[in-house]
Structures are given as C-alpha cells and as structure tokens.
Residue frames as qw, qx, qy, qz and C-alpha x, y, z in Angstrom:
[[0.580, -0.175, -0.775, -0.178, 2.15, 21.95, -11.03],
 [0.344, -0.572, 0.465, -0.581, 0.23, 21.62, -7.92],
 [0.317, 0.022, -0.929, 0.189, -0.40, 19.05, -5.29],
 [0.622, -0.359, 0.045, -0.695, -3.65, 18.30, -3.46],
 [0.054, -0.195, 0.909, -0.364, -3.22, 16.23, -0.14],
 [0.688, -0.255, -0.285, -0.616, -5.95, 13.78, 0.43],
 [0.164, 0.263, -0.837, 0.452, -5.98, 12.64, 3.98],
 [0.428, -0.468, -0.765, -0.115, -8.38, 10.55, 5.73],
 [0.340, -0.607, -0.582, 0.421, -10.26, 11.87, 8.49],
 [0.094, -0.361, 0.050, 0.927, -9.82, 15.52, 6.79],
 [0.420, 0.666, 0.286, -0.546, -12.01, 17.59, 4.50],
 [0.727, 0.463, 0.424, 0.278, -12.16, 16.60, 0.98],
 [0.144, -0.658, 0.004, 0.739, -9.96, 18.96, -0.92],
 [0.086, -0.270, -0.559, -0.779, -11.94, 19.23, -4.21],
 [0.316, 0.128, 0.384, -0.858, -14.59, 21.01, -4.28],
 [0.080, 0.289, 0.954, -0.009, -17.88, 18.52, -4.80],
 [0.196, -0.128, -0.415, -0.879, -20.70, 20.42, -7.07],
 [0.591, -0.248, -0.701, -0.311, -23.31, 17.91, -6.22],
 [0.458, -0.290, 0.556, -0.630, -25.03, 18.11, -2.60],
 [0.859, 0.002, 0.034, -0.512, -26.35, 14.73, -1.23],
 [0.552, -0.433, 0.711, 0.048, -25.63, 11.61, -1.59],
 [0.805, 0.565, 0.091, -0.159, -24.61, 9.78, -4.74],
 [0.621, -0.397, 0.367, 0.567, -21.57, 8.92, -6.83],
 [0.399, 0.894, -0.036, -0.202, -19.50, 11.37, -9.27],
 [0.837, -0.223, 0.393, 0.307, -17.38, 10.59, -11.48],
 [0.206, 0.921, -0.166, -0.286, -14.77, 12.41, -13.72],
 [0.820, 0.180, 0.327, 0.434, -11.87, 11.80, -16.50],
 [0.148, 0.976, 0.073, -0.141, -9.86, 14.51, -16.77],
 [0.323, 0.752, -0.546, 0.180, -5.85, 15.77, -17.24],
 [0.148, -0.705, 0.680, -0.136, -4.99, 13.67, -14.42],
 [0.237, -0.050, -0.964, -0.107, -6.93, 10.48, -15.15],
 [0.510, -0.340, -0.653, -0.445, -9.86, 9.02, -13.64],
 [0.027, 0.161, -0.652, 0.740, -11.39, 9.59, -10.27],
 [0.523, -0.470, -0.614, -0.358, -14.70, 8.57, -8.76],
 [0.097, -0.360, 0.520, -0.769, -16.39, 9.73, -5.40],
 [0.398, -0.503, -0.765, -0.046, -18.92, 7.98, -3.24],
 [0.198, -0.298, 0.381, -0.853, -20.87, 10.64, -1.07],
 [0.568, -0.369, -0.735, 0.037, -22.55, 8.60, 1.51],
 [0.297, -0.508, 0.420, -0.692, -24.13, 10.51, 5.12],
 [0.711, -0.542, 0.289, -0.341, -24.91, 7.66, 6.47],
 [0.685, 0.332, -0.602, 0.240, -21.39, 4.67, 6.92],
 [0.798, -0.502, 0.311, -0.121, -20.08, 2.60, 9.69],
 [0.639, -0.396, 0.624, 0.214, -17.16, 0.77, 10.08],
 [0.612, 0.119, 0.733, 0.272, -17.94, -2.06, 7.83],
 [0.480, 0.844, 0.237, 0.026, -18.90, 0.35, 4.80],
 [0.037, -0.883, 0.462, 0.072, -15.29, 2.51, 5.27],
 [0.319, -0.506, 0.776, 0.200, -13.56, -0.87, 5.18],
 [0.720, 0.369, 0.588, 0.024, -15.57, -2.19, 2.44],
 [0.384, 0.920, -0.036, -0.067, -15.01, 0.68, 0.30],
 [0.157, 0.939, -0.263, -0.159, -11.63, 0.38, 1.09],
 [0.258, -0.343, 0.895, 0.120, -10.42, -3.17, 0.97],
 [0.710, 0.187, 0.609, -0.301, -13.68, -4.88, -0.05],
 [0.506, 0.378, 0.742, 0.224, -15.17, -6.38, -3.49],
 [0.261, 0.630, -0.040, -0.730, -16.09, -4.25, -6.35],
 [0.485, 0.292, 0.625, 0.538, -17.11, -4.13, -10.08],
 [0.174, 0.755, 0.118, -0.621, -17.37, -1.31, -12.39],
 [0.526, 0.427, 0.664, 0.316, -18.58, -0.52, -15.70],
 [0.053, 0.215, -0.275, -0.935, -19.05, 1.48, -18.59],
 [0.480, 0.477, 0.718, -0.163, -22.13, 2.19, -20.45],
 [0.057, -0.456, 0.288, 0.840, -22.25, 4.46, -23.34],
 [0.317, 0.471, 0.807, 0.163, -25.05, 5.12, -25.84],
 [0.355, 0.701, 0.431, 0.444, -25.63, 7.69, -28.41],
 [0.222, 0.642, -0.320, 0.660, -22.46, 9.94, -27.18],
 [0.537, -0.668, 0.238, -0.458, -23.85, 9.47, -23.45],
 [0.355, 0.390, -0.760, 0.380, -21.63, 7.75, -20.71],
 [0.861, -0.426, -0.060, -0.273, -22.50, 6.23, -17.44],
 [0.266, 0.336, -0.853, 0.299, -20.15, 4.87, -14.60],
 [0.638, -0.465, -0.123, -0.601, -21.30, 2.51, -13.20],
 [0.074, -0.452, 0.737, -0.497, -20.63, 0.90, -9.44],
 [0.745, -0.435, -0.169, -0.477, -21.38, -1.88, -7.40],
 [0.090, -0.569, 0.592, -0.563, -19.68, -1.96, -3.91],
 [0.747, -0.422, -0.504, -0.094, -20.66, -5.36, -1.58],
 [0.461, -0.383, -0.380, 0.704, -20.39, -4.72, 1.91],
 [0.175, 0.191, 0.128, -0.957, -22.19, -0.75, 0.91],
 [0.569, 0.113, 0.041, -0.813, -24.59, -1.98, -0.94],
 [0.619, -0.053, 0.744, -0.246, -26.86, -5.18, -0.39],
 [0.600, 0.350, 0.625, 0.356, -27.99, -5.63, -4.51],
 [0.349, 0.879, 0.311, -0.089, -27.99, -3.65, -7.35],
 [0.485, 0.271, 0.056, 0.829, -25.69, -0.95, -9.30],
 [0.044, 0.880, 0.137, -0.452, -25.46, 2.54, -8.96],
 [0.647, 0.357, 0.401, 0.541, -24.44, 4.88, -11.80],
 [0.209, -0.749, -0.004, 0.629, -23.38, 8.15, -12.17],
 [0.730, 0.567, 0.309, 0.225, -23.12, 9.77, -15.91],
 [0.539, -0.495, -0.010, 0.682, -20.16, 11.38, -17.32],
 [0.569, 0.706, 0.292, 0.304, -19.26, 14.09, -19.91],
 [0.585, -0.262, -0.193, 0.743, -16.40, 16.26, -20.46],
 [0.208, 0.613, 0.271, 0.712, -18.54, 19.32, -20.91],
 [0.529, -0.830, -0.171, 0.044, -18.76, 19.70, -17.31],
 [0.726, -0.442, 0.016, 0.527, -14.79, 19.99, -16.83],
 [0.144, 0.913, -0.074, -0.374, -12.96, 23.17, -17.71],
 [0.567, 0.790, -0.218, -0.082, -10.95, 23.66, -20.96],
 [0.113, 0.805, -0.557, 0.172, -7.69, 23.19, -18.78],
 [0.504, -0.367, 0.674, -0.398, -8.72, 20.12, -17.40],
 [0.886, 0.267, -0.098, -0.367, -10.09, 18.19, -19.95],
 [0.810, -0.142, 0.509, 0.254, -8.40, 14.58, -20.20],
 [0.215, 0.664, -0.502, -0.512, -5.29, 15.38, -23.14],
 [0.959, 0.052, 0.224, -0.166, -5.29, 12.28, -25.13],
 [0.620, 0.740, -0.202, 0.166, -2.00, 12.99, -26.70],
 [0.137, -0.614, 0.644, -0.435, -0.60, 12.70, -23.32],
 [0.678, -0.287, -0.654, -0.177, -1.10, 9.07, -22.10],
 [0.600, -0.519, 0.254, -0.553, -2.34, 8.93, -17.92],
 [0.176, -0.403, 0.792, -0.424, -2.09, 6.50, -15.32],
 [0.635, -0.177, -0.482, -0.577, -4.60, 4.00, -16.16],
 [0.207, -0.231, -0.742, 0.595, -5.74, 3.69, -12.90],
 [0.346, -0.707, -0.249, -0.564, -8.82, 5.20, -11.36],
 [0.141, 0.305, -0.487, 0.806, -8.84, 6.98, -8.07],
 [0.459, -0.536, -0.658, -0.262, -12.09, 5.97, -5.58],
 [0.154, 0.140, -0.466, 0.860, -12.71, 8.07, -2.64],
 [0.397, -0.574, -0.715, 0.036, -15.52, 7.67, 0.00],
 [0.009, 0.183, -0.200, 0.962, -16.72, 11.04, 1.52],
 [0.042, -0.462, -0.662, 0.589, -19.22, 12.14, 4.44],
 [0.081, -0.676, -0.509, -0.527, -22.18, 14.11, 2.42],
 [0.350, -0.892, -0.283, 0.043, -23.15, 15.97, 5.71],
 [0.210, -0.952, 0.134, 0.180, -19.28, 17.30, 6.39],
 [0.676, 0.720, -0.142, 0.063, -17.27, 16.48, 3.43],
 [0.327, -0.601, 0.716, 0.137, -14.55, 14.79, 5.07],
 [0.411, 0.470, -0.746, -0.231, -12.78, 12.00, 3.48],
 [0.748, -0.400, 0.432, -0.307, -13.46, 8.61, 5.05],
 [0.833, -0.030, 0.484, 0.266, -11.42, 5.86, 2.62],
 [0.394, 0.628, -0.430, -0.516, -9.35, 6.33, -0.46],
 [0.829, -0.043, 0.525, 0.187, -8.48, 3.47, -2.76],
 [0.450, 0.570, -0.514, -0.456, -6.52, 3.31, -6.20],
 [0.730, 0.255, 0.633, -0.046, -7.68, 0.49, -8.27],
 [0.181, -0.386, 0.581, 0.693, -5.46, -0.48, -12.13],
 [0.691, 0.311, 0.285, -0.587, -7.50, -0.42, -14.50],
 [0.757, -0.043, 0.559, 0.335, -7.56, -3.34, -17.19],
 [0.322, -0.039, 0.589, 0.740, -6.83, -2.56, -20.60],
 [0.020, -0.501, -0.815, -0.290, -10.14, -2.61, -22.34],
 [0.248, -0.773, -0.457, 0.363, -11.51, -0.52, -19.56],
 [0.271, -0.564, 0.208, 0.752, -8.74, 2.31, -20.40],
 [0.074, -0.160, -0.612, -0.771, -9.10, 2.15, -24.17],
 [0.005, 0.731, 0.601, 0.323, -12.95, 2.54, -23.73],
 [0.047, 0.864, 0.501, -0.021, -12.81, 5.12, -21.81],
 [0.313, -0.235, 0.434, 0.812, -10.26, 7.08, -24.08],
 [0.016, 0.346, 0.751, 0.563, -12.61, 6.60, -26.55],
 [0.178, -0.843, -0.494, 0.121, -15.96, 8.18, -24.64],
 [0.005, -0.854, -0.268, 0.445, -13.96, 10.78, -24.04],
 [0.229, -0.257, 0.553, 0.759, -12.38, 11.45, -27.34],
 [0.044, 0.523, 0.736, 0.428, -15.52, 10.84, -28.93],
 [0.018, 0.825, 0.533, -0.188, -17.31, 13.49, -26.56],
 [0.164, -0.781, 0.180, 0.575, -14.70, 15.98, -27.41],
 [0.283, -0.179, 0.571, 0.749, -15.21, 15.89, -30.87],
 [0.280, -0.384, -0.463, -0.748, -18.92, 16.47, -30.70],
 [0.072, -0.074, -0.696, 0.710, -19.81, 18.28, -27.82],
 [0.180, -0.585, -0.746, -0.263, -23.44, 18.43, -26.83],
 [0.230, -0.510, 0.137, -0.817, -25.27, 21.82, -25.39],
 [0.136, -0.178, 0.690, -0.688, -25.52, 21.68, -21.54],
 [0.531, 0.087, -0.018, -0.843, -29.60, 21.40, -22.27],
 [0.874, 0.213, -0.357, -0.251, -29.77, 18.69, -24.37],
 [0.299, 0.422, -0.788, 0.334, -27.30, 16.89, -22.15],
 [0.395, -0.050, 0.231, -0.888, -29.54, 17.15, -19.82],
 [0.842, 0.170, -0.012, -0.512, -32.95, 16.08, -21.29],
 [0.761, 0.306, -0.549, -0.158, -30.86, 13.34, -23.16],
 [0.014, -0.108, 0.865, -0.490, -29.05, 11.67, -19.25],
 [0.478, 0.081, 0.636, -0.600, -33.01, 11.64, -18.01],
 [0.838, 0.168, -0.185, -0.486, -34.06, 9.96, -21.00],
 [0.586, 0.188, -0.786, -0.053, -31.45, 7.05, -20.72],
 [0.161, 0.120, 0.767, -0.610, -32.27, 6.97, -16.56],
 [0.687, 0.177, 0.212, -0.673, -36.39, 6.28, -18.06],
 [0.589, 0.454, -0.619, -0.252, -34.93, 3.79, -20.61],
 [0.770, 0.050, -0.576, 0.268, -32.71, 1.62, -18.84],
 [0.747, -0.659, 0.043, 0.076, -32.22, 0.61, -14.71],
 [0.240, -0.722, 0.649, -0.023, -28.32, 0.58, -13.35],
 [0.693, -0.087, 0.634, -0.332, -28.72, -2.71, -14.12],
 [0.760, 0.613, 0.194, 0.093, -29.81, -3.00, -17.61],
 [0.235, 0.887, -0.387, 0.097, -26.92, -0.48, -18.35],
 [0.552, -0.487, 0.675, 0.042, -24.63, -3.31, -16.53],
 [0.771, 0.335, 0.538, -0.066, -26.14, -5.56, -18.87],
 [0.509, 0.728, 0.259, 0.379, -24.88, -3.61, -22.06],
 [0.286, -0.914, 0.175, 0.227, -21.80, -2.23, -20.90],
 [0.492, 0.784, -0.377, -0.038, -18.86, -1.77, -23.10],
 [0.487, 0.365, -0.675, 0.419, -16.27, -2.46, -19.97],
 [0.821, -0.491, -0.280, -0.088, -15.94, -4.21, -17.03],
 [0.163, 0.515, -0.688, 0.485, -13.22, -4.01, -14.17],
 [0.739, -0.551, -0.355, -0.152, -13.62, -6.46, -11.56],
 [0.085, -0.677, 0.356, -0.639, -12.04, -5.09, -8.44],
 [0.677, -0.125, -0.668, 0.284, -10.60, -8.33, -6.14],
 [0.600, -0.789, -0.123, -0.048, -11.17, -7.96, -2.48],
 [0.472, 0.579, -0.374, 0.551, -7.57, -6.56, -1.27],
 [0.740, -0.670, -0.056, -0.021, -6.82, -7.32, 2.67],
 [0.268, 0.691, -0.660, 0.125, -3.25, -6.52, 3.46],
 [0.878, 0.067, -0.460, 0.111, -1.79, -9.51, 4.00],
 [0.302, -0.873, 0.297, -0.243, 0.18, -9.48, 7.33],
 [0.260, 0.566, -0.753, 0.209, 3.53, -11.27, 7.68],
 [0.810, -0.434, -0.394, -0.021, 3.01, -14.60, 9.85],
 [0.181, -0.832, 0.379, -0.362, 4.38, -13.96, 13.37],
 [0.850, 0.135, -0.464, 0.208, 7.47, -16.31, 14.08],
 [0.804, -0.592, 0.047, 0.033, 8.62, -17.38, 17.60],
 [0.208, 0.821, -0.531, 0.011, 12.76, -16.38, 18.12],
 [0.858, 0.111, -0.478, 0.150, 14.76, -19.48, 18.16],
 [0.539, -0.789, 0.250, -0.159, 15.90, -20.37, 21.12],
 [0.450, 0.473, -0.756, 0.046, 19.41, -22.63, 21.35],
 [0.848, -0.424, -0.263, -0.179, 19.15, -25.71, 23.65]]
C-alpha cells in the first residue's frame, strides 16, 4: 500500500491529465475525489473553497455521468460540471464495489499555472449521494463504452443541456454547510479578592 502526502503550499502529487483550468473528477479504489484547477485565486477563493458554502450533484443520462459543482465565494452564479467515466481509470484502480469506501469525497483546489495545492477539504457524503454514485459506476462497468463514442456522446449532452439544466435533473444532491472552525471563547483567569 502506498501513501501520497498532500500538503498545502506544495505540488500536487497526482499527476493532473487535463491542462487549464476546470474541474476533474474521479471514483476510483480509494473513493471519490474532485479537483478545482483555478490560475487565477485570492485569499477569499482559497478560504471559500476551503471553509465556504457548496452544493454538488449528480447527473447521469444514457450511461453518461456529470459532477457537478457550485462553490459561492469562487463563483458569482451558475454550476460547473465536469463528466465522469471509469474508462479513463486503469484496471487497478477502478472503484471495487465488493469492497465498501469511505463515503466521503475528497475536494482539492490547485494552481493551473504551477500545480501546487492551495486548499484541501473532505466533505461526508449523504447516503443517496453514495448509493448513486455506486450505481453510475457499477452500471458503467458493466457496459463500457469505446473511448470515441464517449467522446462524441459527453459533447452531445454539453449541446443538450447547460450546468444548470443538468442541476435541474440530477439524481443527487449534497449540500455542503459553510464549516468555520469554531474557536473556543477566550475566558479571563479568576482572580481571588
């Protein structure tokens, strides 16, 4: 078994297929992970991502997936989405279903220009959320789709339907509470008279 440190302010240590900015998301042996690549963040984005609001979603429609994100405090309206499938991930990685995971997802904010890390978060996921996506990927891994037709078929549902609509007609939801550490109240030492 290995281990793979993931430390702020360091270089991502997966390697990240996709150049640019956007978000990728995967379901694999170890469970669920999701990346924001972003080149341009400040402060308030790094501490939105990593305390702030959130919802995410599933979409899924004739074998095809979609995660989809929407982050307040990164982005002013709208969703973003990001489609999955487990014919990208190697054989050894695929998500076992016979094994049950952490049902948790893993969220990780990363510099696009120099692929450092800049927030992490882990966020439980609810039930519902976990059983669907068991299901997506148990369903894709029992009829996998050539690389091609994957393909063609992702840019037909991005001509179909907005981030949006696909909110609209999503299987599962997670809403994702704003999470500030609380900080102990600070109490004056008694004094005796």
């Amino acid at each position: 078994m290995t281990y793979t440190n993931f430390q702020v302010g360091e270089k991502f240590p997966l390697p990240i297929q996709t150049q640019g900015d956007g978000g990728l998301f995967q379901y694999d042996i170890n469970g669920a992970m999701f990346i924001l690549k972003l080149s341009k963040t400040d402060v308030i984005a790094v501490e939105a991502f990593r305390t702030g609001k959130m919802e995410l979603a599933l979409f899924e429609e004739n074998g095809l997936a979609f995660f989809l994100y929407q982050i307040d405090g990164i982005f002013k309206q709208g969703w973003g989405d990001c489609p999955y499938s487990v014919e990208f991930i190697t054989e050894s990685q695929r998500p076992d279903l016979t094994k049950p995971t952490d049902p948790a997802i893993h969220l990780y904010l990363v510099d696009s220009q120099l692929d450092v890390l800049l927030a992490m978060r882990r966020v439980d996921l609810n039930e519902d959320f976990a059983a669907k996506l068991q299901s997506i990927a148990k369903t894709q891994l029992s009829a996998p789709q050539e690389k091609s037709a994957y393909g063609a078929a992702v840019q037909k549902v991005w001509q179909t339907y907005s981030s949006a609509q696909m909110r609209k007609k999503a299987i599962a939801v997670q809403s994702v509470p704003l999470a500030i550490p609380v900080k102990p109240p600070i109490t004056s030492p008694k004094t005796e008279n």
